[in-house]
Backbone atoms as SQL, in Angstrom:
CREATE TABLE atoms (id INTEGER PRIMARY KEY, chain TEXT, resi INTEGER, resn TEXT, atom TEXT, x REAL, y REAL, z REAL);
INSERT INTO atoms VALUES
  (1, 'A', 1, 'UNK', 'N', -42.549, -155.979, 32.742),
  (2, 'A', 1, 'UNK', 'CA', -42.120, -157.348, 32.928),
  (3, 'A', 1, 'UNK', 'C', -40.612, -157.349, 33.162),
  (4, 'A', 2, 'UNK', 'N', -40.270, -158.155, 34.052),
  (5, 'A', 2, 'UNK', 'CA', -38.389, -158.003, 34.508),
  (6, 'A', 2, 'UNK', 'C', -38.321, -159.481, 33.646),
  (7, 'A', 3, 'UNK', 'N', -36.967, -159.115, 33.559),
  (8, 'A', 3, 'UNK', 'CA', -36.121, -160.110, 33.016),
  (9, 'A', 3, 'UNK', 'C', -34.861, -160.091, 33.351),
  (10, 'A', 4, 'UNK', 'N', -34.041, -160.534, 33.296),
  (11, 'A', 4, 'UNK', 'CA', -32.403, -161.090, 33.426),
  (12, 'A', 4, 'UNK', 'C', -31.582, -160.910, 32.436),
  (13, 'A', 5, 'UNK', 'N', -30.376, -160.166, 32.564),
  (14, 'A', 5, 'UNK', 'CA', -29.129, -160.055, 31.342),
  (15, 'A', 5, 'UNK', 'C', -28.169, -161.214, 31.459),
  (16, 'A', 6, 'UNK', 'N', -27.778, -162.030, 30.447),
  (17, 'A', 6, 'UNK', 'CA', -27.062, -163.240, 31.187),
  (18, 'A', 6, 'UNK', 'C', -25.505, -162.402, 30.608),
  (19, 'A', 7, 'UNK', 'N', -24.421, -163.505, 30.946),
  (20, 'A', 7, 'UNK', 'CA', -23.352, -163.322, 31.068),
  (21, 'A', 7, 'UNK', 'C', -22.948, -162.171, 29.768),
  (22, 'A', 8, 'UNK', 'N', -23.267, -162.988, 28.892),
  (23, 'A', 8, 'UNK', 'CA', -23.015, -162.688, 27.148),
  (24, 'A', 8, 'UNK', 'C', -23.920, -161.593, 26.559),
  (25, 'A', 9, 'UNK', 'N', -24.873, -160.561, 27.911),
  (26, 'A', 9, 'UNK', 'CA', -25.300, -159.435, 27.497),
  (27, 'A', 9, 'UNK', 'C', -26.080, -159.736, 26.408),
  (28, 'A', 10, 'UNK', 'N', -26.882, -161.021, 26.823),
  (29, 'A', 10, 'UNK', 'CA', -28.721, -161.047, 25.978),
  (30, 'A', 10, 'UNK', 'C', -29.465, -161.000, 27.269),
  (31, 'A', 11, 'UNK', 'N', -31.147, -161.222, 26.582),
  (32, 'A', 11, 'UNK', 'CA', -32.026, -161.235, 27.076),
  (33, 'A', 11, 'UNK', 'C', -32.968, -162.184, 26.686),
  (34, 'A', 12, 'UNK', 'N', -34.047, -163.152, 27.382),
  (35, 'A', 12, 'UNK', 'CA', -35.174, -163.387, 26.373),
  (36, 'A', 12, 'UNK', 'C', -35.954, -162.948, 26.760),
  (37, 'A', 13, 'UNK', 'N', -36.552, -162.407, 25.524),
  (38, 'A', 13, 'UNK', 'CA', -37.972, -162.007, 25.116),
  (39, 'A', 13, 'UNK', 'C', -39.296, -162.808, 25.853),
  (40, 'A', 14, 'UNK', 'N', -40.240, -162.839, 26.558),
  (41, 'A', 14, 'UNK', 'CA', -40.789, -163.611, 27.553),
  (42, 'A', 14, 'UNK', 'C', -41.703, -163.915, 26.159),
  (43, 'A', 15, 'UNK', 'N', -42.272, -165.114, 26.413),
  (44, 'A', 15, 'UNK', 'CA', -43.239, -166.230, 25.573),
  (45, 'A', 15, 'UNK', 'C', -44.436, -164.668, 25.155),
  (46, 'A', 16, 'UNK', 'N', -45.293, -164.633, 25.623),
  (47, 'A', 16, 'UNK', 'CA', -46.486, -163.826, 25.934),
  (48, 'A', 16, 'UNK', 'C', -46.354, -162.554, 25.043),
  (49, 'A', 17, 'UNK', 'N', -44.867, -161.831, 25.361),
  (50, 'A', 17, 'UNK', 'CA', -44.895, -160.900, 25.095),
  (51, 'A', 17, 'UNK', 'C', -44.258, -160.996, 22.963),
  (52, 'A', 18, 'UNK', 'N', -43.521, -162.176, 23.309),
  (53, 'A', 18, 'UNK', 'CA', -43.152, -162.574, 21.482),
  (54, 'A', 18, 'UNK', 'C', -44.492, -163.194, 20.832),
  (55, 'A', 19, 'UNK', 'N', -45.263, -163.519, 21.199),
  (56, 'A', 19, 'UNK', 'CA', -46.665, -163.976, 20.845),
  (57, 'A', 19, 'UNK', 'C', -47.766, -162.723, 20.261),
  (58, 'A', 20, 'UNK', 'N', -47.583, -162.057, 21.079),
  (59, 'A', 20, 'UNK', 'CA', -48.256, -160.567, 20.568),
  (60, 'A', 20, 'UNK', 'C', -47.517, -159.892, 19.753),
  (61, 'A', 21, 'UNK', 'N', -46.297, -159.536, 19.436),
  (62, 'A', 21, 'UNK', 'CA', -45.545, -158.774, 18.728),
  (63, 'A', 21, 'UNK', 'C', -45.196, -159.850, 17.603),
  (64, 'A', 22, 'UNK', 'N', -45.914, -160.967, 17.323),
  (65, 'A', 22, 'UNK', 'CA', -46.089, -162.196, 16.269),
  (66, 'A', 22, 'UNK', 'C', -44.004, -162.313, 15.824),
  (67, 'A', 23, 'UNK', 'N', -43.263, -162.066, 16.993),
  (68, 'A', 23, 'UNK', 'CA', -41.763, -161.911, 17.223),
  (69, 'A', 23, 'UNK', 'C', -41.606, -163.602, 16.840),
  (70, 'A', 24, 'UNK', 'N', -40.517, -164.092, 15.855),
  (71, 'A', 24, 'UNK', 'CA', -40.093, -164.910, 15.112),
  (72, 'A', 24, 'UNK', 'C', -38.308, -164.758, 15.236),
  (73, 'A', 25, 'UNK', 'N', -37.920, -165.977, 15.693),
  (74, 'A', 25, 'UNK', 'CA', -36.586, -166.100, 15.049),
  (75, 'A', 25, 'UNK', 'C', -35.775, -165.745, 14.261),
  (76, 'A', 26, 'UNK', 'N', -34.654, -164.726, 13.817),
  (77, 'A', 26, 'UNK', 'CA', -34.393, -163.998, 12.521),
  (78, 'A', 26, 'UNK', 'C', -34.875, -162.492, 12.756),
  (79, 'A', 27, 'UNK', 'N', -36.201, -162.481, 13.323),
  (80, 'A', 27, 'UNK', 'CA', -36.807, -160.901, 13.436),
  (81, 'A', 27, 'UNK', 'C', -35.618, -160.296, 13.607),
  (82, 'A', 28, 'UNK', 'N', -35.721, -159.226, 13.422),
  (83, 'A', 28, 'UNK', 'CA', -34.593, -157.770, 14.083),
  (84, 'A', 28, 'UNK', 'C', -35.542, -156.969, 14.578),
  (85, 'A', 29, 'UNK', 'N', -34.884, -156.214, 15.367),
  (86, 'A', 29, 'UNK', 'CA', -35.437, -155.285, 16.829),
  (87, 'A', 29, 'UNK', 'C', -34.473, -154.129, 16.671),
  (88, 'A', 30, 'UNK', 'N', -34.735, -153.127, 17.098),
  (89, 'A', 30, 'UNK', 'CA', -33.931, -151.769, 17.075),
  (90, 'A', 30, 'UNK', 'C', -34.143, -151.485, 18.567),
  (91, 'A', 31, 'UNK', 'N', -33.178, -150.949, 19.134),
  (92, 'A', 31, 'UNK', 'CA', -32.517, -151.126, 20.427),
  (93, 'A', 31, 'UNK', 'C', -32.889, -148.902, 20.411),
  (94, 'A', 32, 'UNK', 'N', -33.411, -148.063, 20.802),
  (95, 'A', 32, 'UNK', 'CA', -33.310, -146.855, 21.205),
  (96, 'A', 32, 'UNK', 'C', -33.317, -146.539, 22.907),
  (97, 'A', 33, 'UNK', 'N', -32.131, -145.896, 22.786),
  (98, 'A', 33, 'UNK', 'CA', -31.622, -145.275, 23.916),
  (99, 'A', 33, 'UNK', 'C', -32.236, -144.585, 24.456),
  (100, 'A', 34, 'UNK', 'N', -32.804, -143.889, 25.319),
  (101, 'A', 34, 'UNK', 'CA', -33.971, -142.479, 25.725),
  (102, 'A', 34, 'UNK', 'C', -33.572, -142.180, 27.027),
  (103, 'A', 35, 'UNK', 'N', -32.450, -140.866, 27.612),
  (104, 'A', 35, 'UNK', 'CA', -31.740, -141.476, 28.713),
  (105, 'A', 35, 'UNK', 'C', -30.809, -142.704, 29.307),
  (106, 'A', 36, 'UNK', 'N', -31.792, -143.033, 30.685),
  (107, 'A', 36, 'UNK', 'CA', -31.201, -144.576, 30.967),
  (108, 'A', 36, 'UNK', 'C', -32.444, -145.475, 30.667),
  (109, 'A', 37, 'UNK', 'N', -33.105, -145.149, 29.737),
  (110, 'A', 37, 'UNK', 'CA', -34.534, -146.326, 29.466),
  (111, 'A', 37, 'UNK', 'C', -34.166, -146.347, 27.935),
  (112, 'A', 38, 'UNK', 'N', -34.335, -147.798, 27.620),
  (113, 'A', 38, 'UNK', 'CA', -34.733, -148.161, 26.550),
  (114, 'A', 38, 'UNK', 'C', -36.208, -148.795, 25.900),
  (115, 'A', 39, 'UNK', 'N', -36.061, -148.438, 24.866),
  (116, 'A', 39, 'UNK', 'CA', -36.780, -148.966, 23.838),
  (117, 'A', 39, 'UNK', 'C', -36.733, -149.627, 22.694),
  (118, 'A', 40, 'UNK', 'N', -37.534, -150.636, 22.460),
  (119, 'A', 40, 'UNK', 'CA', -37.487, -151.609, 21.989),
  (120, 'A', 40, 'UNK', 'C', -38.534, -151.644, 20.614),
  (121, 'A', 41, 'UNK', 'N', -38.218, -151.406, 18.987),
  (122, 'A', 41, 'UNK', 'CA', -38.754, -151.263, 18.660),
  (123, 'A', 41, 'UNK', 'C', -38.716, -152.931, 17.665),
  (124, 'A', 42, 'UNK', 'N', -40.040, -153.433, 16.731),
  (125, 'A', 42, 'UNK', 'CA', -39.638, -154.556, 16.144),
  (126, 'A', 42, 'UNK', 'C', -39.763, -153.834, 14.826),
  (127, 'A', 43, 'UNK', 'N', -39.000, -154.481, 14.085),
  (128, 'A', 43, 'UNK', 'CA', -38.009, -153.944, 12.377),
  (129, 'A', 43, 'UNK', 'C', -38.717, -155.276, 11.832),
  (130, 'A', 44, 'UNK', 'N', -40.051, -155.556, 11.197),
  (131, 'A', 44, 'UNK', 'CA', -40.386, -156.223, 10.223),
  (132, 'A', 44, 'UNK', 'C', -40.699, -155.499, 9.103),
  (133, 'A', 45, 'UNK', 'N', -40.258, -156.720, 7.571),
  (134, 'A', 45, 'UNK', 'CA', -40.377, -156.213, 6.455),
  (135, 'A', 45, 'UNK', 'C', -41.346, -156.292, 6.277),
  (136, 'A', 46, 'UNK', 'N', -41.777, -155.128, 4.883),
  (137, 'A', 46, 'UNK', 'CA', -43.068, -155.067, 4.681),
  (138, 'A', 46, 'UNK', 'C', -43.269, -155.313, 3.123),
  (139, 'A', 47, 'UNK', 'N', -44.507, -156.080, 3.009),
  (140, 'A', 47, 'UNK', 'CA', -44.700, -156.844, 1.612),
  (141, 'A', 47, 'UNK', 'C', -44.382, -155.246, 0.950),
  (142, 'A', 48, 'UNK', 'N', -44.555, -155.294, -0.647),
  (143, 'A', 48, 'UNK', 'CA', -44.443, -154.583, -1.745),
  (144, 'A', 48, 'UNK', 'C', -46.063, -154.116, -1.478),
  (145, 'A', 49, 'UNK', 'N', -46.988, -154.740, -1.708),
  (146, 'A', 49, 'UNK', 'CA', -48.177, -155.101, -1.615),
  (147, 'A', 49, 'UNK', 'C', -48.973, -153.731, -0.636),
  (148, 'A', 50, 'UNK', 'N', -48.305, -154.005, 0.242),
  (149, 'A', 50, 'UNK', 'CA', -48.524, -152.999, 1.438),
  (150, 'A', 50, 'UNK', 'C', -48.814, -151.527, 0.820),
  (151, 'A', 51, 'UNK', 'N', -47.631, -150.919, 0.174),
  (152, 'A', 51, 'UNK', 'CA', -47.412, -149.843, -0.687),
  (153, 'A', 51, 'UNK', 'C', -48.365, -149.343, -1.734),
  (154, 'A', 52, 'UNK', 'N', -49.024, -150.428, -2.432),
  (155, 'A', 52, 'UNK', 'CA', -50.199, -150.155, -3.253),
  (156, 'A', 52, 'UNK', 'C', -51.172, -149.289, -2.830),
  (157, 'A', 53, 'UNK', 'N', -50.709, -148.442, -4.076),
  (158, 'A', 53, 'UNK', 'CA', -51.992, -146.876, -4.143),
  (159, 'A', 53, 'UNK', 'C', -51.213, -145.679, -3.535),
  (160, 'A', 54, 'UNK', 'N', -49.913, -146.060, -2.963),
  (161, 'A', 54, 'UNK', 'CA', -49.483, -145.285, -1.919),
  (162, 'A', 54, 'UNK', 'C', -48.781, -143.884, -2.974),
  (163, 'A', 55, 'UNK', 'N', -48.653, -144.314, -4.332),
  (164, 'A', 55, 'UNK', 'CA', -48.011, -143.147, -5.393),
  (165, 'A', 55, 'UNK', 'C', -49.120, -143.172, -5.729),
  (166, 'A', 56, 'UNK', 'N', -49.833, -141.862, -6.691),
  (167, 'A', 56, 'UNK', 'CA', -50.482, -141.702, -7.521),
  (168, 'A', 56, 'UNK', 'C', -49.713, -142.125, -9.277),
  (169, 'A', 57, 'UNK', 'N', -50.853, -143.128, -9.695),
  (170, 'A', 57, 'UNK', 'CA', -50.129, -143.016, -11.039),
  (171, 'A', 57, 'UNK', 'C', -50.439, -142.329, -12.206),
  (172, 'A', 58, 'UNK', 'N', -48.777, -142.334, -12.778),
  (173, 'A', 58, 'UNK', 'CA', -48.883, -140.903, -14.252),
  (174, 'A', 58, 'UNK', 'C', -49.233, -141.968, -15.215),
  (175, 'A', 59, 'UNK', 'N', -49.322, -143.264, -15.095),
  (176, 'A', 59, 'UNK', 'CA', -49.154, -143.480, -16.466),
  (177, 'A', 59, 'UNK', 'C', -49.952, -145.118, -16.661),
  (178, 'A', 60, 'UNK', 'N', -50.860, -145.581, -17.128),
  (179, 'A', 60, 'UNK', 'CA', -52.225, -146.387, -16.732),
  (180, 'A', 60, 'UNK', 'C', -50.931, -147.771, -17.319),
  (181, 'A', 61, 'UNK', 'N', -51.204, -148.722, -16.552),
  (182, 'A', 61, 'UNK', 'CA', -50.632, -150.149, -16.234),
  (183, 'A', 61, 'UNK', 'C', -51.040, -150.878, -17.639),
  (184, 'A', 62, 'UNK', 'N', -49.890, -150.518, -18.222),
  (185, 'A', 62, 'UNK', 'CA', -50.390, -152.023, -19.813),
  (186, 'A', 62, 'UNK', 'C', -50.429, -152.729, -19.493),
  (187, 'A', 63, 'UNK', 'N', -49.653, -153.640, -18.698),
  (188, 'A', 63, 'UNK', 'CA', -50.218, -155.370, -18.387),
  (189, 'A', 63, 'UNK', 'C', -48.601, -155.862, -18.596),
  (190, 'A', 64, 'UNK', 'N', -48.424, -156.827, -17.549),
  (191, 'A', 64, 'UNK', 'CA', -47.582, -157.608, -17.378),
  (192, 'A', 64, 'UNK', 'C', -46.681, -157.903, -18.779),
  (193, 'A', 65, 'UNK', 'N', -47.314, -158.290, -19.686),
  (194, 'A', 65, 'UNK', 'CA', -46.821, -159.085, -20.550),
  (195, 'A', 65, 'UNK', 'C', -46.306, -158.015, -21.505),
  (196, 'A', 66, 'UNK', 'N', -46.761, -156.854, -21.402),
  (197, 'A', 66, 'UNK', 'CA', -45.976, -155.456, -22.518),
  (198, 'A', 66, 'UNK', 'C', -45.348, -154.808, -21.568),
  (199, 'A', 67, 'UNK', 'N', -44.891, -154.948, -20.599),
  (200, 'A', 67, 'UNK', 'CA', -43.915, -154.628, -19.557),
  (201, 'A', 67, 'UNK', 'C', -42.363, -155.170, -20.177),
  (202, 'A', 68, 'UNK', 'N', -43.096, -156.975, -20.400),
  (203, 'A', 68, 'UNK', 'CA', -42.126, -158.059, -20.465),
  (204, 'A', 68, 'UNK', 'C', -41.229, -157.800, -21.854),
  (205, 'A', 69, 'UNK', 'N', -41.904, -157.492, -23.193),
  (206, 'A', 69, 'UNK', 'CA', -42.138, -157.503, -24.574),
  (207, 'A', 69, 'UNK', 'C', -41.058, -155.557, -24.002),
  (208, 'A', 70, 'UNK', 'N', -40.925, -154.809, -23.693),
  (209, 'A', 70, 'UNK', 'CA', -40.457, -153.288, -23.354),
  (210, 'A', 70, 'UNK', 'C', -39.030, -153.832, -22.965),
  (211, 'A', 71, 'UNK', 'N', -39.355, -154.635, -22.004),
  (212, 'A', 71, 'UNK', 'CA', -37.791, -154.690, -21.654),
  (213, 'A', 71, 'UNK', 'C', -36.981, -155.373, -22.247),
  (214, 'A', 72, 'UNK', 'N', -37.393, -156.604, -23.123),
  (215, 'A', 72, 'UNK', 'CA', -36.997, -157.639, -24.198),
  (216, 'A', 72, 'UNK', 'C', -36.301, -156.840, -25.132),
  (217, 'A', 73, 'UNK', 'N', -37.101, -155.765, -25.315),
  (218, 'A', 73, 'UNK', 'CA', -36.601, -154.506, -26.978),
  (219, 'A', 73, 'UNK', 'C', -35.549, -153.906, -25.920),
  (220, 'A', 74, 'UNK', 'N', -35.942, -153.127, -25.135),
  (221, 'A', 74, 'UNK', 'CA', -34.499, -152.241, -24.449),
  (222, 'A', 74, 'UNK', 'C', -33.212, -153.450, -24.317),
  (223, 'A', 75, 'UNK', 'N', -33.738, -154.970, -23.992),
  (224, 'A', 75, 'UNK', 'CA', -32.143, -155.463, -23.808),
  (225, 'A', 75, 'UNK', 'C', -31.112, -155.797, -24.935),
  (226, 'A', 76, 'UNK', 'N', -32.503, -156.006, -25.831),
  (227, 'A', 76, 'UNK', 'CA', -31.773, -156.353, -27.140),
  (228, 'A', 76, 'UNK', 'C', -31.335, -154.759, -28.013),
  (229, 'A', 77, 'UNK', 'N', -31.487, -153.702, -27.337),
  (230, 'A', 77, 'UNK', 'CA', -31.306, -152.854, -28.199),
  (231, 'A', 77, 'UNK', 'C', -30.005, -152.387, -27.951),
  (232, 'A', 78, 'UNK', 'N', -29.839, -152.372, -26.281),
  (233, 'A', 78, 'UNK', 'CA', -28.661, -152.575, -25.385),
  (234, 'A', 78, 'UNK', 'C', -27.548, -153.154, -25.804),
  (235, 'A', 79, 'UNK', 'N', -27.441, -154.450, -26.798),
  (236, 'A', 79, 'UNK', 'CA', -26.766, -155.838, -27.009),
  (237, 'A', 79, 'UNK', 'C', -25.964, -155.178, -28.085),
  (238, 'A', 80, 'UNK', 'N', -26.727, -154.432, -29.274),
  (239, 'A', 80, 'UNK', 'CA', -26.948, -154.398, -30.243),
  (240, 'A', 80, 'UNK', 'C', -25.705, -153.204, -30.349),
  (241, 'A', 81, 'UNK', 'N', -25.567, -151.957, -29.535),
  (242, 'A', 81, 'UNK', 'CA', -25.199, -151.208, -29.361),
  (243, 'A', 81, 'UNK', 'C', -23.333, -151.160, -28.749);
């Protein structure tokens, strides 16, 4: 697909092609050089969520709330000190 560089050395992204790459306002894009061709890669974040399972775990998940009650004792032990 051609497009046009305007004065100020942008481009837009054609409708069709930001529609498929679900490309949003804010997105960031990484610009790679390869010769005289570029490439265009899209830089979206990725949930936390995504990552799940991705470590094996050492040590079985107490639960939210003795997570909460662990770090309560380390801050106050912290304070204390």
């Amino acid at each position: 697909m051609k497009v046009k560089l305007t004065s100020e050395g942008q481009i837009t992204i054609p409708t069709e092609i930001r529609q498929q790459l679900r490309l949003q306002s804010g997105d960031e894009l990484l610009l790679i050089l390869e010769g005289t061709d570029v490439r265009l890669r899209v830089l979206k974040p990725r949930r936390l969520s995504e990552f799940y399972g991705a470590l094996p775990a050492t040590v079985p998940y107490p639960g939210k709330e003795a997570i909460r009650q662990n770090v309560a004792e380390n801050i106050a032990q912290k304070n204390l000190e």
